[in-house]
PQR file with spaces between the fields and no chain letter, atoms N, CA, C, O and H, PARSE charges and radii, in Angstrom:
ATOM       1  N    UNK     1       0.802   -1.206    0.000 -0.4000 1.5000
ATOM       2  CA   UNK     1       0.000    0.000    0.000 -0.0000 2.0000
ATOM       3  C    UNK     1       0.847    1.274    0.000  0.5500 1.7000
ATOM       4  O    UNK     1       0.607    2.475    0.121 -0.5500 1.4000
ATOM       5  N    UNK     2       1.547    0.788   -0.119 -0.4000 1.5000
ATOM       6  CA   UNK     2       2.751    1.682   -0.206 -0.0000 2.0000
ATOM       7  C    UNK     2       2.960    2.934   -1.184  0.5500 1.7000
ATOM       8  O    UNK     2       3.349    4.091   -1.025 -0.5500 1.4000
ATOM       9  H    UNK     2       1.742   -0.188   -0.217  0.4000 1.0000
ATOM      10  N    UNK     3       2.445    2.032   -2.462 -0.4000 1.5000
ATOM      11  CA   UNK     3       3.193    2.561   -3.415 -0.0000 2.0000
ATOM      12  C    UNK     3       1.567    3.277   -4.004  0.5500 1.7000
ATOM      13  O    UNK     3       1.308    3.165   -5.202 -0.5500 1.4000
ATOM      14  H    UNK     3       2.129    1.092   -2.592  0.4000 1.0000
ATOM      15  N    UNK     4       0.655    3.918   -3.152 -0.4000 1.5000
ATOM      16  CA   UNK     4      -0.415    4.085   -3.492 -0.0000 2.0000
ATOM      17  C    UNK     4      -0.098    5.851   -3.757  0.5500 1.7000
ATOM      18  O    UNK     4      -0.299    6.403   -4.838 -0.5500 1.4000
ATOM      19  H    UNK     4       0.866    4.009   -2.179  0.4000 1.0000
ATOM      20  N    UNK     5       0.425    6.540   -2.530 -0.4000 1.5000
ATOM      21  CA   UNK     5       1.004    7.778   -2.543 -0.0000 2.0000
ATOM      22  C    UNK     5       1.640    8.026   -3.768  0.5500 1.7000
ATOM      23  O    UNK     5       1.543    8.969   -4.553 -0.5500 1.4000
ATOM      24  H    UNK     5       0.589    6.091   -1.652  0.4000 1.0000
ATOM      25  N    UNK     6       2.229    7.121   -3.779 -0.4000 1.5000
ATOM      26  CA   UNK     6       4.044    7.762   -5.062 -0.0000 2.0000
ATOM      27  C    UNK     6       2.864    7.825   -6.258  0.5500 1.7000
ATOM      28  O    UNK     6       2.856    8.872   -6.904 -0.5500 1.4000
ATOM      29  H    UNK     6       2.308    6.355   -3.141  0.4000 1.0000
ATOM      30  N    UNK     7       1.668    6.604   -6.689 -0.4000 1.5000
ATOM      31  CA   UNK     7       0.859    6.737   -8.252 -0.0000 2.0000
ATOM      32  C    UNK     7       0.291    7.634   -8.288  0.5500 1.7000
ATOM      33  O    UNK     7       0.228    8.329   -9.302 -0.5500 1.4000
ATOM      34  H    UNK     7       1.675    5.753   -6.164  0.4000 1.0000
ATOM      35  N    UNK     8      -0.689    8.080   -6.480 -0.4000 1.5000
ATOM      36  CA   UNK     8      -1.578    9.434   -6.866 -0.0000 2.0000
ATOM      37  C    UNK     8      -0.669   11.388   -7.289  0.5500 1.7000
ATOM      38  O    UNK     8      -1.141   12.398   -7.811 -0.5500 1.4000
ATOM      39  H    UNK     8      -0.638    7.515   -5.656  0.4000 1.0000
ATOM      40  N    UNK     9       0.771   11.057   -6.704 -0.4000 1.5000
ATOM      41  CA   UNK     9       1.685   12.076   -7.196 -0.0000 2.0000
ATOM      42  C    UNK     9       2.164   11.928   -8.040  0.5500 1.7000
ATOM      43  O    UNK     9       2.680   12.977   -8.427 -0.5500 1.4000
ATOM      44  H    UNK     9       1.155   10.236   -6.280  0.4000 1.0000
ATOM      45  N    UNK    10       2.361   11.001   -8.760 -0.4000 1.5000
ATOM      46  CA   UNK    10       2.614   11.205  -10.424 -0.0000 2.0000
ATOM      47  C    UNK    10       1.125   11.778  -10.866  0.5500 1.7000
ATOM      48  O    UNK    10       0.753   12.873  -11.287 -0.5500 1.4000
ATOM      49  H    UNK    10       1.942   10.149   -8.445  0.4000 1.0000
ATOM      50  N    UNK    11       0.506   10.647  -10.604 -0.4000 1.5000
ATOM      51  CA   UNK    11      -0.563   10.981  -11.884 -0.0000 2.0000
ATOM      52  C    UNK    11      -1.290   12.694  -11.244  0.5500 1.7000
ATOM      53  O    UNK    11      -2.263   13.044  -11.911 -0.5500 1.4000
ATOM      54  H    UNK    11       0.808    9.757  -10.263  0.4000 1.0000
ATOM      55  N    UNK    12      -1.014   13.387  -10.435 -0.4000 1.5000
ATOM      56  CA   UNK    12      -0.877   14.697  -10.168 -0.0000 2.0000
ATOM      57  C    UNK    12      -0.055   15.604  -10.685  0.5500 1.7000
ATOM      58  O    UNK    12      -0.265   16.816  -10.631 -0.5500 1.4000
ATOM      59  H    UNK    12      -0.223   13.103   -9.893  0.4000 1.0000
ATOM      60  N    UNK    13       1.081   14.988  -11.298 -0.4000 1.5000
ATOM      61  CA   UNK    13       1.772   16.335  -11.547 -0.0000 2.0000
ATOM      62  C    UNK    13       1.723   15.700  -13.106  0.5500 1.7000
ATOM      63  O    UNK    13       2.236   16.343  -14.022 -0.5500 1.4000
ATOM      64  H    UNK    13       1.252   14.004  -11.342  0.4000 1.0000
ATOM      65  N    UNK    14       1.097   14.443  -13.345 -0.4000 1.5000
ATOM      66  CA   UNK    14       0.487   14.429  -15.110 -0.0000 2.0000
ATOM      67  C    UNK    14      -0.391   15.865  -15.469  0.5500 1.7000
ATOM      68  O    UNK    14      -0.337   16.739  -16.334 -0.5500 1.4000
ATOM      69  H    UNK    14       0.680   13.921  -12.601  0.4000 1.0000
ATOM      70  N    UNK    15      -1.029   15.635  -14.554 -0.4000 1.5000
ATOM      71  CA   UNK    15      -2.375   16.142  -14.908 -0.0000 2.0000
ATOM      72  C    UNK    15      -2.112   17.977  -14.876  0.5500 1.7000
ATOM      73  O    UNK    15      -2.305   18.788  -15.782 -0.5500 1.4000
ATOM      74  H    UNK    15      -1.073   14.925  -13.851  0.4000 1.0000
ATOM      75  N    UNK    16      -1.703   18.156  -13.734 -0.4000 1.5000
ATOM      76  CA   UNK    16      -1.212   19.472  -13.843 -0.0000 2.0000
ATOM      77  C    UNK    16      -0.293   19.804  -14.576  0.5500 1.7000
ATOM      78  O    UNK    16      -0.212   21.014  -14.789 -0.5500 1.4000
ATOM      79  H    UNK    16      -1.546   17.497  -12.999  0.4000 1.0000
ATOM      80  N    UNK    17       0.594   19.024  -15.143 -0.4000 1.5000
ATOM      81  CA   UNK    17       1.847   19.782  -16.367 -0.0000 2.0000
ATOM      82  C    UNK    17       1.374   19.927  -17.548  0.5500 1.7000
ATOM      83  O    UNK    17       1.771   20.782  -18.339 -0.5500 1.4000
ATOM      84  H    UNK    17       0.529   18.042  -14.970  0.4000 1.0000
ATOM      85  N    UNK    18      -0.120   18.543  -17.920 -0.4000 1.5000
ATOM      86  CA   UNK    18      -0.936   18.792  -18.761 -0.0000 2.0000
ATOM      87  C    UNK    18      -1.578   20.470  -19.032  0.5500 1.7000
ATOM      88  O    UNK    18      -1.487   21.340  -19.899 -0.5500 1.4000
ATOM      89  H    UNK    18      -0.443   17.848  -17.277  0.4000 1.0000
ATOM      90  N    UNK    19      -2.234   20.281  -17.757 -0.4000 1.5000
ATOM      91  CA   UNK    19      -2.870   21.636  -17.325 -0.0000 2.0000
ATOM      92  C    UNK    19      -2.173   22.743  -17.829  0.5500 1.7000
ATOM      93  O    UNK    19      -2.742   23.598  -18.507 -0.5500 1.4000
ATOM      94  H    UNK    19      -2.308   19.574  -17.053  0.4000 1.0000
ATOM      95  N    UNK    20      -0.741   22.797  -17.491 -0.4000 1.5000
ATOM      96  CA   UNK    20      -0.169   24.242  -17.691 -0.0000 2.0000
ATOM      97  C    UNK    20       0.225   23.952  -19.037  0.5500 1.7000
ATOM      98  O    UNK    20       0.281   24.950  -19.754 -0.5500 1.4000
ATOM      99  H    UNK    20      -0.279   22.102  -16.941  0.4000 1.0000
ATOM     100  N    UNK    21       0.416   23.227  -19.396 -0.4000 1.5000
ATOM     101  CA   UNK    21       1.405   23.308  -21.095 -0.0000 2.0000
ATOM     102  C    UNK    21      -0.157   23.901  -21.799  0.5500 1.7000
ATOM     103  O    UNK    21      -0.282   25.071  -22.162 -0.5500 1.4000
ATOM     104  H    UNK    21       0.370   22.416  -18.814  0.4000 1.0000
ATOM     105  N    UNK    22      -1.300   22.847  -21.908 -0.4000 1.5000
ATOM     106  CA   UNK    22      -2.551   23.715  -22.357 -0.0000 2.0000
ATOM     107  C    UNK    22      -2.882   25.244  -21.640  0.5500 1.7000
ATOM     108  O    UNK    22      -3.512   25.989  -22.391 -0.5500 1.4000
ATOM     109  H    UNK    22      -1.198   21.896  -21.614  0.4000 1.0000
ATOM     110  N    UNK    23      -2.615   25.691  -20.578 -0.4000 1.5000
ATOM     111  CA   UNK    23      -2.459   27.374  -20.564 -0.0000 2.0000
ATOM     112  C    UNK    23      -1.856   27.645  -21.133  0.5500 1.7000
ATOM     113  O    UNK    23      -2.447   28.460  -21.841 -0.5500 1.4000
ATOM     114  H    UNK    23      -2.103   25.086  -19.969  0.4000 1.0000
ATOM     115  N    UNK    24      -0.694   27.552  -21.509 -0.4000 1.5000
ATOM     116  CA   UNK    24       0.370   28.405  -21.755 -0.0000 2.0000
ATOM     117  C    UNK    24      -0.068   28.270  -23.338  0.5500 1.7000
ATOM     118  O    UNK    24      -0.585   29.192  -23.968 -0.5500 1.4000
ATOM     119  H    UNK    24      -0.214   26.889  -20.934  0.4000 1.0000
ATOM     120  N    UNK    25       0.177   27.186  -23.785 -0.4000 1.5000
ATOM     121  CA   UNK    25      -0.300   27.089  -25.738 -0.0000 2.0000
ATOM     122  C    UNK    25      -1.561   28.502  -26.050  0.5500 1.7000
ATOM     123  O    UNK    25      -1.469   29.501  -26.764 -0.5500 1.4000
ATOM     124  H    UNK    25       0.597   26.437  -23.273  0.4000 1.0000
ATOM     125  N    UNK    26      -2.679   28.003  -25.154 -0.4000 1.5000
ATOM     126  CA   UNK    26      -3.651   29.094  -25.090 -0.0000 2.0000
ATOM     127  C    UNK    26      -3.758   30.790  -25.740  0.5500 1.7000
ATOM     128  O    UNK    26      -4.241   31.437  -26.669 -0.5500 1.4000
ATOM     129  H    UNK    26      -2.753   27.192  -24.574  0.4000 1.0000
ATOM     130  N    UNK    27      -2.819   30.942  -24.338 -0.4000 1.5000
ATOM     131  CA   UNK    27      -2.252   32.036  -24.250 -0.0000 2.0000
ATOM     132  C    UNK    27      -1.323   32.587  -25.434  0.5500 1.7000
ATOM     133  O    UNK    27      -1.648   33.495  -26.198 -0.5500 1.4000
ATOM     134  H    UNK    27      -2.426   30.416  -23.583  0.4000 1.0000
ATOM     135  N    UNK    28      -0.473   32.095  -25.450 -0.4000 1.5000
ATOM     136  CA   UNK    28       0.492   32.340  -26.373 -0.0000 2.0000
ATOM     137  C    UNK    28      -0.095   31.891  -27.798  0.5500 1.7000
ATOM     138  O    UNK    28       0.660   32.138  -28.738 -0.5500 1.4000
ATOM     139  H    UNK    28      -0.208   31.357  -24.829  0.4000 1.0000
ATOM     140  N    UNK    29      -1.284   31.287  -28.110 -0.4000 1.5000
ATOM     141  CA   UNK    29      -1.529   31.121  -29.845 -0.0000 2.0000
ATOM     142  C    UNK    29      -3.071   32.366  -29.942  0.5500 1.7000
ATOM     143  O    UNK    29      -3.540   32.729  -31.021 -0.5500 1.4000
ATOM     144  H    UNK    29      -1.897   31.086  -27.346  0.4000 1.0000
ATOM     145  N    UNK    30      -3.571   32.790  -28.677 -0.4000 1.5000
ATOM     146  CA   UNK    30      -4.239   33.870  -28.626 -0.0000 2.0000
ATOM     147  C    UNK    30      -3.720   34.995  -28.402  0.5500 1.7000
ATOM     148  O    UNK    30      -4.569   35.879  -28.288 -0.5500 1.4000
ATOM     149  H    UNK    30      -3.191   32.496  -27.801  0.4000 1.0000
ATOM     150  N    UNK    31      -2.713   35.317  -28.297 -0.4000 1.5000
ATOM     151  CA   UNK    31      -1.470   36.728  -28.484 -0.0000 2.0000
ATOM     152  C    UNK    31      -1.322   36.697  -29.771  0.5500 1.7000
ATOM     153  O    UNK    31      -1.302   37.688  -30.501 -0.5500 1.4000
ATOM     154  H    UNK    31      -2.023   34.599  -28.391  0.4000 1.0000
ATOM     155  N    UNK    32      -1.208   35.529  -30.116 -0.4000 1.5000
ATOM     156  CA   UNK    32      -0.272   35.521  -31.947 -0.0000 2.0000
ATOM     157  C    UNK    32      -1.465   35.574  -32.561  0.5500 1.7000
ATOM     158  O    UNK    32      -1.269   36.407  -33.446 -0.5500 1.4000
ATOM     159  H    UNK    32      -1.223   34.723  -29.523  0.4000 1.0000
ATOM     160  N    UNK    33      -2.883   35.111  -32.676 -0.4000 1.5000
ATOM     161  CA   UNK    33      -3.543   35.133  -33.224 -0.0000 2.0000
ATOM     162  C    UNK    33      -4.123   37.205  -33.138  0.5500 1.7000
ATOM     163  O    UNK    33      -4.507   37.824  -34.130 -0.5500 1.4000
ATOM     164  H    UNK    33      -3.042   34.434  -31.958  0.4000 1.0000
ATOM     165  N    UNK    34      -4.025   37.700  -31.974 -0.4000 1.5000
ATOM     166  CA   UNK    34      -4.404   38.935  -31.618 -0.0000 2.0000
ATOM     167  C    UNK    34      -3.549   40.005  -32.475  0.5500 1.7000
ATOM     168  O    UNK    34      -3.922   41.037  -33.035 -0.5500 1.4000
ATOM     169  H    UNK    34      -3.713   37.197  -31.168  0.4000 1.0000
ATOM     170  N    UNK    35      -2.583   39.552  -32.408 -0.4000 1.5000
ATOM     171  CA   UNK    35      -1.318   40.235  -33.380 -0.0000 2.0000
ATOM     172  C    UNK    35      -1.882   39.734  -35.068  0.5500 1.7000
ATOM     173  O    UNK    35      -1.563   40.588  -35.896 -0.5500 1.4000
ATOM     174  H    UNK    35      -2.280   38.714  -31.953  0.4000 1.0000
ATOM     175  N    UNK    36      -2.237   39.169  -35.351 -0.4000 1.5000
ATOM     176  CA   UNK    36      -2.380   38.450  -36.867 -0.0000 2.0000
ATOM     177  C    UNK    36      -3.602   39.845  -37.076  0.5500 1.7000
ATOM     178  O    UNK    36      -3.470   40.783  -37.862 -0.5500 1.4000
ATOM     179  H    UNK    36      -2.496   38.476  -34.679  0.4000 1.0000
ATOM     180  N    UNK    37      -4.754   39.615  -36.125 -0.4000 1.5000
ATOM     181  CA   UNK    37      -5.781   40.375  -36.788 -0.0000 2.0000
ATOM     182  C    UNK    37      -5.242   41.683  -36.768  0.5500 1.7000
ATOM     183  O    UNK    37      -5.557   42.353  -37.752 -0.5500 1.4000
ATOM     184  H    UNK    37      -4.861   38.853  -35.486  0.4000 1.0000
ATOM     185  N    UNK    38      -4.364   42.363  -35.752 -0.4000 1.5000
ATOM     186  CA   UNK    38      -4.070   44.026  -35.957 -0.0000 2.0000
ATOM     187  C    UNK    38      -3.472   44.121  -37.221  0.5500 1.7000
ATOM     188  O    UNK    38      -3.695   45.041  -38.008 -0.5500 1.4000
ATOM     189  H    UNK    38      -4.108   41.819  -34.953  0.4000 1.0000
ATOM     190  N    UNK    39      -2.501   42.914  -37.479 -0.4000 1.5000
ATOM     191  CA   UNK    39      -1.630   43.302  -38.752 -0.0000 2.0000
ATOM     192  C    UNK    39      -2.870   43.659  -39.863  0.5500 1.7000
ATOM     193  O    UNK    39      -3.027   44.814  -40.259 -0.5500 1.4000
ATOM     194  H    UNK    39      -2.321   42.166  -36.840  0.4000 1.0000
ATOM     195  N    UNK    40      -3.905   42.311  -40.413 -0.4000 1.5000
ATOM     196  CA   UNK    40      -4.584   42.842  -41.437 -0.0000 2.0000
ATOM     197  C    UNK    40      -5.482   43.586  -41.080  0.5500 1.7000
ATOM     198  O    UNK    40      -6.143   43.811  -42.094 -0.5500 1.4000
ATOM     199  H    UNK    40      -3.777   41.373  -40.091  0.4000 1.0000
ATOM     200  N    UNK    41      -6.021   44.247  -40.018 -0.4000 1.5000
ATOM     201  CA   UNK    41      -7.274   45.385  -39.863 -0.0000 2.0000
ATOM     202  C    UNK    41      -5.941   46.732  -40.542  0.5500 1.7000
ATOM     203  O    UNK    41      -6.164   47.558  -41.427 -0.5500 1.4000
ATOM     204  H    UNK    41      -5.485   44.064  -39.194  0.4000 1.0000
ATOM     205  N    UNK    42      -4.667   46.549  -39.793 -0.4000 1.5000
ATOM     206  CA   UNK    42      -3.784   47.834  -40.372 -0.0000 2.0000
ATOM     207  C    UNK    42      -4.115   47.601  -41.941  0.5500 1.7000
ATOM     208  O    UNK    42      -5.012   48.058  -42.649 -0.5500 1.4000
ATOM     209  H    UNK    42      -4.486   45.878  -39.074  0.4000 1.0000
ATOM     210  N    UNK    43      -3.164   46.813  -42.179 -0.4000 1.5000
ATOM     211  CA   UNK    43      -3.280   46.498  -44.231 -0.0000 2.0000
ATOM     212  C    UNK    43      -4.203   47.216  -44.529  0.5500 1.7000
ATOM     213  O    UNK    43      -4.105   48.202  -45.259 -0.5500 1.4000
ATOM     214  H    UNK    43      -2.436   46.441  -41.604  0.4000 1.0000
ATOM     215  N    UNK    44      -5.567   46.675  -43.819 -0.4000 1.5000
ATOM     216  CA   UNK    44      -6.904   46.840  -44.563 -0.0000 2.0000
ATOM     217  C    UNK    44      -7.345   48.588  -44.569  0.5500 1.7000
ATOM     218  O    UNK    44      -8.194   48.971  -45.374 -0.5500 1.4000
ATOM     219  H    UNK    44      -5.647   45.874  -43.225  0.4000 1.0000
ATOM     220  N    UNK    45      -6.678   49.580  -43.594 -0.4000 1.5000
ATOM     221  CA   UNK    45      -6.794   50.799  -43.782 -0.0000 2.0000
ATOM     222  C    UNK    45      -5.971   51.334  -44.221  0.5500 1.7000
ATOM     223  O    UNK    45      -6.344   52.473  -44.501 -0.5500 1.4000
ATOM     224  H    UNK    45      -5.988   49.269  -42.940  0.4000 1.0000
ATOM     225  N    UNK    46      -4.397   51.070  -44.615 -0.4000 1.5000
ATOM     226  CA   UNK    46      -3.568   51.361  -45.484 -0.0000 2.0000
ATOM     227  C    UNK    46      -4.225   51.321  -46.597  0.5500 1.7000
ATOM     228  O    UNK    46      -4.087   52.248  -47.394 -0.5500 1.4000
ATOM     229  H    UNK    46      -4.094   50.145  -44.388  0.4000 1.0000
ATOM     230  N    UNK    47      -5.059   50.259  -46.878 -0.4000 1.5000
ATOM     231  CA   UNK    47      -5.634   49.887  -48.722 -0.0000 2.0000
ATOM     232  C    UNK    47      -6.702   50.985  -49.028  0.5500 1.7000
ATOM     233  O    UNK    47      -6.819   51.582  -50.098 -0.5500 1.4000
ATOM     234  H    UNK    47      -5.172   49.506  -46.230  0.4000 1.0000
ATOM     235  N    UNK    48      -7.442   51.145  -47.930 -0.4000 1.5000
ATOM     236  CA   UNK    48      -8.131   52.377  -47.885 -0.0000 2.0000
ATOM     237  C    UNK    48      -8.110   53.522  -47.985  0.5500 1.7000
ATOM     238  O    UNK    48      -9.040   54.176  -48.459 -0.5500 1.4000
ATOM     239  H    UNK    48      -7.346   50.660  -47.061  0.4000 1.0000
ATOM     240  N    UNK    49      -6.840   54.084  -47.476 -0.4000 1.5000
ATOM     241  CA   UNK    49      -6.707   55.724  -47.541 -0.0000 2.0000
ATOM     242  C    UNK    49      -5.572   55.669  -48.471  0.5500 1.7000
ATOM     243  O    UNK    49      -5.030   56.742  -48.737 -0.5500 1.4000
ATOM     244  H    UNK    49      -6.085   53.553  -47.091  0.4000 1.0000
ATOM     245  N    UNK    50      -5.038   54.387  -49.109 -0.4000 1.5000
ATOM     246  CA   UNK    50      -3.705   55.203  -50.495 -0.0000 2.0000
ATOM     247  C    UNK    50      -2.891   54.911  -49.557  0.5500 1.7000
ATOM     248  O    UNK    50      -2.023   55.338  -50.318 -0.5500 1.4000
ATOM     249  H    UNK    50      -5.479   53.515  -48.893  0.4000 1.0000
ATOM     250  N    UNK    51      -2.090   54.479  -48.288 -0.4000 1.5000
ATOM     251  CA   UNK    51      -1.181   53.985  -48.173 -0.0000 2.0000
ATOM     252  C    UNK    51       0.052   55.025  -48.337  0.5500 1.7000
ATOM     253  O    UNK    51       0.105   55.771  -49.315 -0.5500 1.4000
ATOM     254  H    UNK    51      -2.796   54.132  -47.669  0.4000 1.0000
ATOM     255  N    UNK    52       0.897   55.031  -47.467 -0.4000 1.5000
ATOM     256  CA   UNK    52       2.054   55.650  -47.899 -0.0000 2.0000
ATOM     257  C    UNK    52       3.497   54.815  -47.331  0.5500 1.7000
ATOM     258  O    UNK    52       4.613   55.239  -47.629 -0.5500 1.4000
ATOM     259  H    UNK    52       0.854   54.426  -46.672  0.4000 1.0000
């Protein structure tokens, strides 16, 4: 019964490293995605006023 502790702390810090690697992806592909749309909303009013 020993070895009941050591499985429920692995499979705890599975679950939570899971946890954070999916925050962090999140985060960081919703920054890049946030940055993607400023770039073309800019483009898209450069194309509009003639651009310089």
């Amino acid at each position: 019964m020993a070895w009941i502790p050591i499985a429920l702390f692995t499979f705890k810090i599975l679950v939570f490293g899971t946890g954070m690697y999916f925050a962090i992806k999140w985060h960081y592909d919703k920054g890049r995605k946030r940055k993607q749309a400023l770039l073309e909303q800019q483009k898209a009013a450069q194309g509009q006023t003639g651009g310089a």
